[in-house]
PLY file of the C-alpha trace (Angstrom):
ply
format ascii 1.0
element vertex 83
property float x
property float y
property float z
element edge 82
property int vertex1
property int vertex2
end_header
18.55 0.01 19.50
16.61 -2.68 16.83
13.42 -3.53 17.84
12.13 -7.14 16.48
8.43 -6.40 16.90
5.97 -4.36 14.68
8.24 -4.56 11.64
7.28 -3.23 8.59
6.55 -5.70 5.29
8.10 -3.95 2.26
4.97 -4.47 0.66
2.98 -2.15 2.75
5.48 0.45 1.81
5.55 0.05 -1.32
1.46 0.40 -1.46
1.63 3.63 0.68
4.89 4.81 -1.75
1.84 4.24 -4.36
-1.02 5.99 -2.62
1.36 9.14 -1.19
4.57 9.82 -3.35
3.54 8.89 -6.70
6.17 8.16 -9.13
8.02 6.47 -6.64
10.85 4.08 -7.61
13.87 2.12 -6.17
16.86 0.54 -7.11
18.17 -2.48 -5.16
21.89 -2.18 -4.51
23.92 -4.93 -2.41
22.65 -4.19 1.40
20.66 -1.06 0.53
17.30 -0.47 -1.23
17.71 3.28 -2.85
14.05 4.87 -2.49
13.60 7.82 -5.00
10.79 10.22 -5.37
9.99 13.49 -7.22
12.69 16.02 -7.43
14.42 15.36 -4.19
18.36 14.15 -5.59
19.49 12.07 -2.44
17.49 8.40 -2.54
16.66 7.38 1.02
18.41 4.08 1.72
16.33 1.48 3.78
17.94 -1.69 4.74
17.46 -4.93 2.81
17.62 -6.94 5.60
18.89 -10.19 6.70
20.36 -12.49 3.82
17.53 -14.77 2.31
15.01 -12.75 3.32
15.40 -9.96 0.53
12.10 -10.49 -1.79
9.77 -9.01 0.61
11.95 -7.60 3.59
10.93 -6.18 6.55
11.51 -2.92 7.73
11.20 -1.31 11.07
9.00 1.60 11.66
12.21 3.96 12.07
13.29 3.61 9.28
9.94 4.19 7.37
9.46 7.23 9.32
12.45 8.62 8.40
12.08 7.96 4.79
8.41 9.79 5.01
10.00 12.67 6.33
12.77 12.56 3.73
9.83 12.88 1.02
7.14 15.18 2.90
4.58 13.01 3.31
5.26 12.16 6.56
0.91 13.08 7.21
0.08 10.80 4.27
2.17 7.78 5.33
1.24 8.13 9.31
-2.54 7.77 8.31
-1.54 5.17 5.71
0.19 2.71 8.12
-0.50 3.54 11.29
2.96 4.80 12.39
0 1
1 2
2 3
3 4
4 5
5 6
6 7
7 8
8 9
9 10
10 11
11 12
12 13
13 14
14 15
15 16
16 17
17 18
18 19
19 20
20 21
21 22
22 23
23 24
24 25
25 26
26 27
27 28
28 29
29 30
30 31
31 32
32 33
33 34
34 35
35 36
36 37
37 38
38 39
39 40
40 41
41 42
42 43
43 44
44 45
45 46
46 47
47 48
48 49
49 50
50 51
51 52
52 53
53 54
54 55
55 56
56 57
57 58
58 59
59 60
60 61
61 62
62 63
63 64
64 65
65 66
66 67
67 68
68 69
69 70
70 71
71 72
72 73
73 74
74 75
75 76
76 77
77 78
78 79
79 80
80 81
81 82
């Protein structure tokens, strides 16, 4: 079920990507923003979000947990934002 409070600014992942999985990147596809990290072959897909909205979308804290725990650094990112 979405929830439409306590999103997540993309920003603020990208600055804990920065501070807990460095060498982080991404690659924008056409709904999907492809997360990669480190060794790890599958990307973790996190949704763009609504149309017009896709410079700084927001993401829901699912979805940013889920891409912590994809990466091991689930701790890191918990402290980081607050999850």
């Amino acid at each position: 079920m979405a929830t439409h409070g306590n999103l997540i600014a993309w920003k603020d992942v990208k600055a804990m990507l920065d501070a807990c999985a460095p060498g982080w990147w991404h690659r924008d596809k056409k709904h999907r923003r492809w997360v990669y990290y480190s060794d790890i072959q599958t990307p973790f897909k996190l949704p763009l979000g609504k149309h017009g909205r896709r410079e700084n979308p927001e993401i829901q804290p699912g979805h940013v947990k889920g891409l912590a725990r994809h990466f091991g650094i689930y701790d890191c990112a918990k402290a980081f934002l607050k999850l």
